[in-house]
KEVO-490323 format. One record per residue: x, y, z of N, C-alpha, C in turn. Coordinates in steps of 0.2 Angstrom, whole numbers, plus 5000, padded with zeros to 4 digits. Atoms other than C-alpha are relative to their C-alpha. Layout:
# KEVO-490323
XYZXYZXYZ...
//
This chain:
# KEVO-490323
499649955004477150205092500349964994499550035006477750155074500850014999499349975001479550155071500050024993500449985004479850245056500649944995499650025000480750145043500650014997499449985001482350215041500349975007499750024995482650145059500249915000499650075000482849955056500849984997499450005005484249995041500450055004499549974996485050115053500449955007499850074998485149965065500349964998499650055002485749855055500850044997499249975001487349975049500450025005499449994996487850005066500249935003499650095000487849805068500550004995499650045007488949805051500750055003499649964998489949945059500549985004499750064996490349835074500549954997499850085002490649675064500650034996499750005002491749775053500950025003499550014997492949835068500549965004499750074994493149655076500249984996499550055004493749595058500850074999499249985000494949705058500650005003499550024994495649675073500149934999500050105000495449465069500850014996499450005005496549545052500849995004499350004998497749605062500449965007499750044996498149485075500349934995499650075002498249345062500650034996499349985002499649455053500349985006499749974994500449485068500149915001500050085000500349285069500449974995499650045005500949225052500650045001499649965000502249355054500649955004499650044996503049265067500249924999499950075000502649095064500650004992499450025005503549105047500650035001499650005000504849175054500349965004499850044992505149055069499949914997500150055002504748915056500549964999499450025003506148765051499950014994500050025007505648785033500450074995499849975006506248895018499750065002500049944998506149035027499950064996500149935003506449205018499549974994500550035006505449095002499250025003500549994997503949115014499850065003500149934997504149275021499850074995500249945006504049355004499549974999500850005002502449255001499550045008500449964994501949335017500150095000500249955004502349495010499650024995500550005003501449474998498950015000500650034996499949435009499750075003500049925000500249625017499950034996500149965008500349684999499249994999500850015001498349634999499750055005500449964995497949715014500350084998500249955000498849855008499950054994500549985005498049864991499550025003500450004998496549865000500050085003499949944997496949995011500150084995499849965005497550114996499550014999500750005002495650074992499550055004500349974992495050145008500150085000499949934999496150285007499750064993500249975009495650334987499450025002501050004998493650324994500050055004500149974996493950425007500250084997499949955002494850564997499450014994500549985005493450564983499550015002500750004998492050544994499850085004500049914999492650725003500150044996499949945003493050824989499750034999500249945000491550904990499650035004500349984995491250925007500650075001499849945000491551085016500649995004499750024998493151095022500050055008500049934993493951185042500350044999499849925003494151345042500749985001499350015004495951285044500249935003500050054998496751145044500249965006499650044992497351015061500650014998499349984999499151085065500249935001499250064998500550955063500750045002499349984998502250995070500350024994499749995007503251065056500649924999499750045002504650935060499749935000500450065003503550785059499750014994500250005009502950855043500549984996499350025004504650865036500249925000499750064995505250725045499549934995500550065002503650615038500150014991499849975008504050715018500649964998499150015002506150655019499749915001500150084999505450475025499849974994500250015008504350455010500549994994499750035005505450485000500849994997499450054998506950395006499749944998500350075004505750235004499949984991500150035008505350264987500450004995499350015002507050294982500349935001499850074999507550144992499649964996500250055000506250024988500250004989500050005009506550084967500649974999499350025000508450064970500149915001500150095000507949874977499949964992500250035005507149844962500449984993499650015003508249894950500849955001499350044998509949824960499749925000500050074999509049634961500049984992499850045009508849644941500850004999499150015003510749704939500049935002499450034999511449574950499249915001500250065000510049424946500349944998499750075002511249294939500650015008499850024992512149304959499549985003500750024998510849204967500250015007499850014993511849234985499850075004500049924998511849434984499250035000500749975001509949444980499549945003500550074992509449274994499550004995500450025005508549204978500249924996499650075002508649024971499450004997500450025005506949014960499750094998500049935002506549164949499050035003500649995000504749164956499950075006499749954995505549264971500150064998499749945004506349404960499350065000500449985002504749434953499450035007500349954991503849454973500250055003499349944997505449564978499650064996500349955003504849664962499250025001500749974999503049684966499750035007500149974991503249704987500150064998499749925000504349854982499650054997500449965004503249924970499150035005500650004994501749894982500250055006499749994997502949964994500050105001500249925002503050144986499550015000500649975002501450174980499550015009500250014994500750124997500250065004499849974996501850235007500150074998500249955005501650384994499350025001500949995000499750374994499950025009499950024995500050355013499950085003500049934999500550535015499650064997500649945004499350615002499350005004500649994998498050565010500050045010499949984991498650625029500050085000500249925003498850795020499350035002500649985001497250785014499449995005500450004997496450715029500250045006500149954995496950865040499850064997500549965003495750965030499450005003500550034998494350885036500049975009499650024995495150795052499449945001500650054996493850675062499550004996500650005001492250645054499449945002500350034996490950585064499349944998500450065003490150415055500249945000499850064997490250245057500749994994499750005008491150245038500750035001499249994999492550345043500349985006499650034995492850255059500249935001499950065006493050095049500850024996499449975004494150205038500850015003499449974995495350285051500549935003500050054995495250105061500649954995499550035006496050025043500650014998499049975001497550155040500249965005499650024995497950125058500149925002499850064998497949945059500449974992499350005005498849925040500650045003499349964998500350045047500349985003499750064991500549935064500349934994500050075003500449765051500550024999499349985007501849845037500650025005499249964994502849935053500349925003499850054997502949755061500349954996499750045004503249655046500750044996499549965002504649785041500749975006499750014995505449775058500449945001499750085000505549575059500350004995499650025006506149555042500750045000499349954999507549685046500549975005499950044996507749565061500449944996499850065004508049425050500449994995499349975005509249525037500750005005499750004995510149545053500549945003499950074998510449365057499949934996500050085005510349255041500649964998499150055003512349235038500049975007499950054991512349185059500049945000500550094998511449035057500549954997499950055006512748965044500649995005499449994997514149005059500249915005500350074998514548825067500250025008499950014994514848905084499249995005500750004999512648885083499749944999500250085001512848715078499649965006500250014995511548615089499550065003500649965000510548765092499550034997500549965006508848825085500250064996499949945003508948945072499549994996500749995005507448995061500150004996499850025008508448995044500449954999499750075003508748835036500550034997499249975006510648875025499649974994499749985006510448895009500649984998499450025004511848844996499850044995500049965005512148974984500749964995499450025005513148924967500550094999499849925001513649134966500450015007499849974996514949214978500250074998499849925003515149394978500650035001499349984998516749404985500449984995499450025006517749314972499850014992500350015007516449314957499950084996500049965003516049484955500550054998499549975003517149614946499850094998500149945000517349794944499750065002500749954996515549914947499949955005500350054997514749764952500250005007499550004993516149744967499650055005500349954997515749914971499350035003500850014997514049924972499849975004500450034995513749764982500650025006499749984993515049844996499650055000500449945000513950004993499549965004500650004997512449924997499949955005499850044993513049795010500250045007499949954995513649935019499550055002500449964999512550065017499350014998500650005003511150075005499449945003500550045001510249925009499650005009500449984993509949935029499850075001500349944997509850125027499150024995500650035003508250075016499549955005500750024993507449985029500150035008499949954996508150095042499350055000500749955001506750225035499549995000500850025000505450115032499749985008500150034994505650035050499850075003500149904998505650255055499450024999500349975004504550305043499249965003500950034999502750195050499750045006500049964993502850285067499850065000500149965005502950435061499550014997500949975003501250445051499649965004500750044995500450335063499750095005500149924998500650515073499850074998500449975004500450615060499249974995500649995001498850535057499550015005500349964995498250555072499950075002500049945002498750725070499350044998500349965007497750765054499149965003500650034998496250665064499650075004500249974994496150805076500249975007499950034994496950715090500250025005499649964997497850835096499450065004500549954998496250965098499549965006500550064997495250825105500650015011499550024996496650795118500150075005499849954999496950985121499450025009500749974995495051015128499849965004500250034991495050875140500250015003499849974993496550935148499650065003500149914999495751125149499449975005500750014995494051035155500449955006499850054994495150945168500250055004499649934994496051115175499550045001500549964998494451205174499549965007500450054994493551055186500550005004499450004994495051055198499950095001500049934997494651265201499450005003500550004997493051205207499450034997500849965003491251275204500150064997499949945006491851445196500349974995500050045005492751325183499749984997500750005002491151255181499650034996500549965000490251395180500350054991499549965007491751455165499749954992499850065003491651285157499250004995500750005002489651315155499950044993500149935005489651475148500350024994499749975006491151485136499749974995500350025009491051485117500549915001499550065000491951285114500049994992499649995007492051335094500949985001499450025002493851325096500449985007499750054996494851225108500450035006499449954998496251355115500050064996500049925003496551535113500750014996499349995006498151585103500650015003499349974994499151665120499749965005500350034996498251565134500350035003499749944995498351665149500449955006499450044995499851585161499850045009500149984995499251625180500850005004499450004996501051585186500450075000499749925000502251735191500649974995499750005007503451755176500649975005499550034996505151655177500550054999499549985000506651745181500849975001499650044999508151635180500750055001499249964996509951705188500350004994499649975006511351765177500349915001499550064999512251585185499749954995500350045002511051495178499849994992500049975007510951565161500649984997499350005004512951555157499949935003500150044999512651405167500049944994500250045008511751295153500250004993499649985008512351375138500849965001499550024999514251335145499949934998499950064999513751155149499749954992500350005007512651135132500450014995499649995003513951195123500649944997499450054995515351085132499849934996500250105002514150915129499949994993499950015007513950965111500849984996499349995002515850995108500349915002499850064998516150825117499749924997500550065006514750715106500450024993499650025007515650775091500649985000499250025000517450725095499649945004500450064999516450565101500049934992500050015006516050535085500650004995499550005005517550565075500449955002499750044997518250445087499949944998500250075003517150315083499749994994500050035006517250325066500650014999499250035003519050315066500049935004500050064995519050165078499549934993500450045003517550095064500649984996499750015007518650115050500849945001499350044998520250045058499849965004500250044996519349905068500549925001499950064999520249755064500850005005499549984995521949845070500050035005500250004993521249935084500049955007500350044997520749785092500449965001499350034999522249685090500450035006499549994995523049825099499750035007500450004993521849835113499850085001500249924999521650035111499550015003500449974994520650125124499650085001500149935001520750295118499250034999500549975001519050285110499749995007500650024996518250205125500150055006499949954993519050355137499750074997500649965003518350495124499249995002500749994998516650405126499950015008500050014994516750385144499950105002500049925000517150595144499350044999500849985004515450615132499650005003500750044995514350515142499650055006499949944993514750605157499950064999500249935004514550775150499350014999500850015000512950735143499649995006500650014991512050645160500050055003500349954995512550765169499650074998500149955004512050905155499149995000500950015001510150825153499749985008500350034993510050765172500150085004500249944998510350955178499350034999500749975001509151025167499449975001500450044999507850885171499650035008500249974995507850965189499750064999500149945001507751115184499250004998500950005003506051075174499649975006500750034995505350975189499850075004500449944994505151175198499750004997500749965004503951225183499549965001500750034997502251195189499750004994500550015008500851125178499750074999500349945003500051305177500350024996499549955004501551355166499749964992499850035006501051225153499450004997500549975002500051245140499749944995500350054998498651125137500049984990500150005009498851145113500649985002499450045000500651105115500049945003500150055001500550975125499849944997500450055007499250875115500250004997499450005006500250915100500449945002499550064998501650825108499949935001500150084998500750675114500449964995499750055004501150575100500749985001499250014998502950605099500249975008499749984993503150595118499749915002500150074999502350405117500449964996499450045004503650365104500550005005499250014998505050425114500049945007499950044994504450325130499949934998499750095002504250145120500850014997499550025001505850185113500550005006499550004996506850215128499749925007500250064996505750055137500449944995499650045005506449965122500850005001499049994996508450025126499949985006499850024991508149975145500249934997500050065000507949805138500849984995499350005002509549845125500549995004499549994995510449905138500349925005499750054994510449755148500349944996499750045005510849645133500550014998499549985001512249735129500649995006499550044994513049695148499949965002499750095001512749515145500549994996499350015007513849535128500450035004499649994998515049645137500449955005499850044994515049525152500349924997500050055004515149355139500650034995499450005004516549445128500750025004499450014997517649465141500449935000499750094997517549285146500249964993499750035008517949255127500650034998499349965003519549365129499950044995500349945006518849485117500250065003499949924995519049645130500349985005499650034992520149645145499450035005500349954995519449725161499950055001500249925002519649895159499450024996500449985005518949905144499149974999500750034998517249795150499950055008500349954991517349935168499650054993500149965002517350065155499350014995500650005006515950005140499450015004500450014996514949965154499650065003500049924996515150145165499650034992500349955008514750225145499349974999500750045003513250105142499250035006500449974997512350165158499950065001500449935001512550335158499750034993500649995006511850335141499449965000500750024997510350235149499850075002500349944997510250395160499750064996500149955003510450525148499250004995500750015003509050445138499349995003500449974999507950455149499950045004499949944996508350615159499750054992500349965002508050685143499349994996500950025001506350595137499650055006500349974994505850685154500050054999499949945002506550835148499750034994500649985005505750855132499349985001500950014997503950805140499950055000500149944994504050945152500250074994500249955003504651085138499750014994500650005004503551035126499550054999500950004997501951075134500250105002499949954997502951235141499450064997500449955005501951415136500550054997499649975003502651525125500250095002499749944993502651675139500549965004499450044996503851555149500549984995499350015004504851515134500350084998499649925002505051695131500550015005499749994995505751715148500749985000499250055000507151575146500350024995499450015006507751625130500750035001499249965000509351705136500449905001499650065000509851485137499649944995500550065000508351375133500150014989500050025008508651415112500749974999499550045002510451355114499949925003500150074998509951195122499849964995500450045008508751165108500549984996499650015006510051185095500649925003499750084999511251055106499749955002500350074998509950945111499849964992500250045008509450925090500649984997499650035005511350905086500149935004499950064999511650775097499749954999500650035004510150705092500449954992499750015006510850685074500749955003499650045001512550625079499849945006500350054997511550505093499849944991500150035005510850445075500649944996499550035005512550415065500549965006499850044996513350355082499749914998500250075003512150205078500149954996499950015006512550185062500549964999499550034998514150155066500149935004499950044996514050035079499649954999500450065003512449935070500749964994499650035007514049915056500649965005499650054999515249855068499749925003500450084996513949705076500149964993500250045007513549665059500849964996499250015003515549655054500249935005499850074996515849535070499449935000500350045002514449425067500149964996499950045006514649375050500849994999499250024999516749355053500049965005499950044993517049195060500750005004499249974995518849255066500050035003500249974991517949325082499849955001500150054996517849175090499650025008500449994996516449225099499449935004500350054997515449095113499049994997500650015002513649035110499550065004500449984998512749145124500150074995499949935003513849305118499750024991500049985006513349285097499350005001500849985001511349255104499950085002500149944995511549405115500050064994499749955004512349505100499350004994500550005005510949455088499450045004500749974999509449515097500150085003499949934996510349675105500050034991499949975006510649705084499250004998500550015001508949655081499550095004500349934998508349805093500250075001499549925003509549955085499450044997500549935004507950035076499950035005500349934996507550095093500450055002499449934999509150195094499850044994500249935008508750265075499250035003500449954997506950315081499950055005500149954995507350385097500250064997499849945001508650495091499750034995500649955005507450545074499550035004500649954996506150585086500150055005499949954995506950665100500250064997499849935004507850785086499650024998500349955002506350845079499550035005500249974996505750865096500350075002499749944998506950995101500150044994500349955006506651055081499550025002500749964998504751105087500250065003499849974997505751205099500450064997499649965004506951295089499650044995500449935006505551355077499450045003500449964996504551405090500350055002499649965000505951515093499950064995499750005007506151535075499550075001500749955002504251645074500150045006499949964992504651735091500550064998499649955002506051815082500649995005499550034994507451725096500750014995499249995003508751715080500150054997500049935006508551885071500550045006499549934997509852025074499750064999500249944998509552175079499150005002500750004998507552225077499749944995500450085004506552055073499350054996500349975006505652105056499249955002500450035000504351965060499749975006500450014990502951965076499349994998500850025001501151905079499650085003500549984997499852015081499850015004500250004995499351975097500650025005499549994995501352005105500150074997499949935000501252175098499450045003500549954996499552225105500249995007499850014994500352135123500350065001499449954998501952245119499650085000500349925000500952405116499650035007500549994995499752385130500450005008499650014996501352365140499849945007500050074996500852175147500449984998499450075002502452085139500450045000499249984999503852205143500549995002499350044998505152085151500250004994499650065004505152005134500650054994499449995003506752025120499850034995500649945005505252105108500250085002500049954997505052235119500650044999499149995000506852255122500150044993499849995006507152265103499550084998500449925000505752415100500250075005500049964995506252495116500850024995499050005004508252495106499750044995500049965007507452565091499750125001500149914999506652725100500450025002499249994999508152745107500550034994499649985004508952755091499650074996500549965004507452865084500049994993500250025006507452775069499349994998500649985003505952785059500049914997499950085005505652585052499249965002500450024999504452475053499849915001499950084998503952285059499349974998500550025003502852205048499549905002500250064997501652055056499949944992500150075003501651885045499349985000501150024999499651865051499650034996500849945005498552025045500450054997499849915000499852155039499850045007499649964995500152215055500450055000499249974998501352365058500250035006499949964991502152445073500550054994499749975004502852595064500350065006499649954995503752735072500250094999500249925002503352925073500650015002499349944999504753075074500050015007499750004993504453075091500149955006499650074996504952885096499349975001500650084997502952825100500149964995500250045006502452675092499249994999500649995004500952675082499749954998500250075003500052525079499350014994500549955007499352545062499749924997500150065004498352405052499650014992500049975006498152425033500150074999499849955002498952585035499550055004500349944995497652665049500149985007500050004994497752715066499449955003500550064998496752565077500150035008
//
C-alpha cells in the first residue's frame, strides 16, 4: 500500500509539535532558575534582576505574538453558539486587576522620572536601569492588557483541537506561571533589601549586597515630593505589586475557563456518576445526545432540604454576630497601626483581646457550618458548578497550604519576640490562641466554599431563608480579611526597617520570610470573596434580594412553578401572594420574553410573545 503524500509532512508536524512543548517546558524551568539564582546571587543584585526582567519581557513580547496570531487567525472561523461561562466575579475581579496594573505600572513609570535625581528612592545608581524600569513597566501593561483581550476572545471559540493551538494555550500558561513567579520574588526582595543593611545580620548570608546612596529621602526631600514618597512607600507601591502578584492567578483560571475547562471537567464528572449507577447509566450514557455537557436544571434525585426554624435564625444570628465582630477587629487594628510606637510602649492588650473575641466567633461560625455541609450528599451537587469552581477551589487550597507554613513561622517570631522582651506572656498566649484559630477558620472555610459551590440550585432555593446571609458575611469578611493584611504587612515592614526594635537574628529571619509569604493572605481572601460573590448572584438571578414579587425568572422555574414541581420554593410563595391579592401584573422572563401574567380570576397563564402556550 502507498502512503499518500500528505502522510510524511503530517508526521513530521506532530514531531515539531512535540519538540515544540519540551522547549517550552526547558523555557520555563531555566526562568524559574535564573530567577533565583539572581536572586540568591552575592552580586549587584537588583542591577541583575532587572536584566532579568528584561529577559521575561522577551518571552513576553513573544507571547503577545502568539496571542495576536491566534486572535487573527480565528476571526474568521465560526464561532460557539455561546460562549464558555466564566464566573462573573472572576471576570470582574480579572477587569479591576488589569487595570490596577496598568495604572500602577504607568504611575511607576512616571514617579522614577519625577524623583530620578534621588538615586535611594528609585534603587538606581546608573541611568541604564531608569530606562529598564521604564521598559519592564511598559512591557508590563501592554502584556497584561492584551492578556485579557485575548481570554475574552478565546471564550468564543474555547479549545481547538490542533497541535497549533496546544503550543498556543501551553505558551500563555507557561509565560503567566514565569511573570506571576518573577513578580512574587521581586516583591520578596522589595520586602528585605533595607534588612540586609541592619547589623543585627552582620555575618549572615544576605542576597543584597548594600548599596551606598548619595540621596536621602528623609532629609533631602521637600514639600509634594515628601508626600508622594510617604504615599508611595506606604501605599501605592506595594499595592502595585500586590495586584500583579493577584492579578496572574486569576487569568491562569480564567483561561482555563475560556479554554472550556470547566465543560470538559463537568462531563467527566456526569460520565463518572452515570458509571457508578451501573449498566442502566451505561445504557443512558450510550444513548444520550453529548451536544451539550449539562441541562440548565439538572434533575437532583435527593429529598428536598428542610432545615428547622433553630437552624435558620441560628446561622443568620451567628453570621451576623462574626461580621459585626470582624469589623470592630478591624477598627481596632487600625487604631493600634496608627498609634504603634505608643501602643507598644504601653503594652496595650485591648486589641489582642478584641482579636481574640473575632477569631472565636468566626471558627466557631465557619466550623459549624462545615458540619452542617458534610450532611449534604454528593447527589445534591451539581456536576457545571462544580467544574466552574475548580479553578478557584485550587487557588484557595495552595493558599491555605502556603498560611500552614505562615502560621508556623509566625509562632517562631512570636516565640523569638518574647525572648527579645518585645511581648510579655500574655500577650504571646494571646497572638498565638488568635493565630490558630484563624488557621482553622481558613480552612473550615475553604471546605466550606468547596461543598457550596458545586451545590444545585434546587438546594439553594431551599436554604435561602440563611444561606444568602452567610454569602454576604462570608464576602465582607473576606474584604476586611484583605485590609486586615494590609495592615499588618505595614506593621512588619515598619519593624523591619526601624532599628530601635532590637530584634534577635533568628526573630528578623523569621519576620522576613513570614513578610515574604503575605500574598497568600491577599489571594486567599480576593478569591474566597468572590467565591461567596458567585453565591450572592446566584441569588441575585433567583430573585433572593427583590421585595415583594421578583420581577425577574428563568423560564424553566416558571414552567417547574406552573407544572407545580417547585412549590416549596420563595418564587412560588411570591405568586401564590399575588393571587391572593388578585392583582392583575405581570413577571417578565430575562431569557425569551416569558410572562406569567394574571387573569380576573387569580390563574396564572403562561403566555410567550403574548399567546397562550
Amino acid at each position: 500500500m502507498v502512503a499518500s503524500p500528505a502522510a510524511p509532512h503530517r508526521k513530521w508536524m506532530f514531531h515539531i509539535h512535540h519538540l515544540c512543548i519540551i522547549c517550552l517546558y526547558i523555557i520555563f524551568l531555566i526562568c524559574i532558575f535564573l530567577n533565583l539564582y539572581v536572586l540568591l546571587s552575592r552580586g549587584d543584585t537588583i542591577y541583575y534582576l532587572r536584566l532579568y526582567h528584561m529577559i521575561v519581557g522577551i518571552l513576553m513580547v513573544c507571547c503577545c505574538i502568539v496571542m495576536l496570531e491566534f486572535m487573527w487567525r480565528t476571526r474568521c472561523l465560526p464561532k460557539l453558539d455561546s460562549p464558555h461561562e466564566m464566573p462573573r466575579p472572576a471576570l470582574v475581579g480579572a477587569i479591576v486587576l488589569t487595570i490596577g496594573i496598568v495604572l500602577g505600572y504607568a504611575y511607576f513609570i512616571v514617579f522614577n522620572y519625577a524623583f530620578s535625581d534621588c538615586d535611594k528612592l528609585v534603587d538606581a545608581m546608573y541611568g541604564t536601569e531608569l530606562w529598564l524600569d521604564a521598559v519592564y513597566s511598559s512591557l508590563m501593561i501592554v502584556f497584561c492588557s492584551l492578556v485579557l483581550i485575548y481570554i475574552l476572545h478565546r471564550s468564543y471559540y474555547g479549545a481547538i483541537n490542533t497541535h497549533l493551538d496546544k503550543v498556543t494555550r501551553l505558551w500563555v500558561n507557561v509565560t503567566i506561571i514565569v511573570v506571576w513567579v518573577k513578580v512574587v520574588v521581586y516583591k520578596g526582595y522589595l520586602s528585605h533589601q533595607e534588612l540586609c543593611k541592619r547589623k543585627e545580620l552582620e555575618g549572615y548570608w544576605c542576597p543584597v549586597v548594600k548599596r551606598y546612596y548619595d540621596c536621602d529621602p528623609y532629609s533631602d526631600l521637600i514639600g509634594m515630593q515628601k508626600v508622594w514618597f510617604y504615599l508611595n512607600k506606604g501605599l501605592l507601591s506595594s499595592a502595585t505589586i500586590s495586584c500583579a502578584s493577584e492579578y496572574f492567578p486569576v487569568v491562569l483560571v480564567a483561561h482555563w475557563l475560556a479554554c472550556g475547562g470547566a465543560e470538559e471537567k463537568a462531563e467527566d464528572l456526569l460520565k463518572r456518576k452515570r458509571i457508578k449507577q451501573g449498566f442502566r447509566g451505561l445504557l443512558r450514557e450510550f444513548m444520550k445526545d453529548v451536544s451539550r455537557v449539562y441541562s440548565e436544571e439538572p434533575m437532583v434525585h435527593a429529598p428536598r432540604l428542610h432545615p428547622s426554624k433553630l437552624i435558620k435564625i441560628g446561622f443568620n444570628l451567628a453570621f451576623i454576630g462574626g461580621t459585626v465582630a470582624a469589623t470592630a477587629y478591624w477598627f481596632v487594628n487600625f487604631y493600634n497601626t496608627i498609634n504603634f510606637d505608643d501602643l507598644v510602649a504601653q503594652k496595650w492588650l485591648t486589641g489582642e483581646y478584641v482579636r481574640i473575641v473575632a477569631c472565636i466567633v468566626q471558627a466557631l461560625m465557619f466550623v459549624i457550618l462545615y458540619l452542617w455541609t458534610r450532611q449534604l450528599s454528593d447527589d445534591r451537587l451539581d456536576a457545571h458548578h462544580k467544574a466552574e469552581a475548580r479553578g478557584d477551589i485550587i487557588i484557595l487550597f495552595g493558599c491555605v497550604i502556603v498560611l500552614t507554613v505562615k502560621y508556623a513561622l509566625q509562632i517562631v517570631e512570636l516565640r523569638y519576640q518574647f525572648g527579645d522582651h518585645f511581648i510579655n506572656l500574655e500577650e504571646m498566649i494571646l497572638h498565638m490562641s488568635s493565630l490558630t484559630l484563624t488557621e482553622i477558620t481558613q480552612w473550615s472555610q475553604y471546605l466550606v466554599v468547596r461543598r457550596l459551590l458545586a451545590l444545585s440550585n434546587r438546594d439553594l432555593r431551599d436554604v435561602k431563608a440563611f444561606l444568602p446571609t452567610i454569602a454576604l458575611a462570608g464576602c465582607f469578611c473576606g474584604w476586611i480579611h484583605f485590609g486586615i493584611t494590609f495592615l499588618e504587612t505595614s506593621l512588619i515592614k515598619y519593624q523591619l526597617s526601624d532599628e530601635t526594635f532590637h530584634f534577635s537574628e533568628v526573630t528578623l529571619i523569621s519576620m522576613i520570610f513570614t513578610q515574604t509569604l503575605f500574598p497568600a493572605d491577599y489571594l486567599f481572601a480576593f478569591t474566597v470573596a468572590g467565591c461567596w460573590m458567585d453565591l450572592i448572584i446566584r441569588y441575585m438571578e433567583m430573585g433572593a434580594f427583590q421585595l415583594g414579587v421578583p420581577r425577574l425568572v428563568s423560564e424553566h422555574m416558571i414552567h417547574e412553578i406552573l407544572e407545580g414541581n417547585d412549590s416549596p420554593t420563595f418564587i412560588a410563595k411570591a405568586f401564590t401572594y399575588a393571587r391572593n391579592r388578585g392583582a392583575t401584573g405581570s413577571s417578565v422572563s430575562s431569557e425569551s420574553g416569558i410572562e406569567v401574567k394574571q387573569e380576573s380570576n387569580g390563574t396564572a397563564v403562561h403566555l410567550e410573545n403574548g399567546k397562550h402556550v
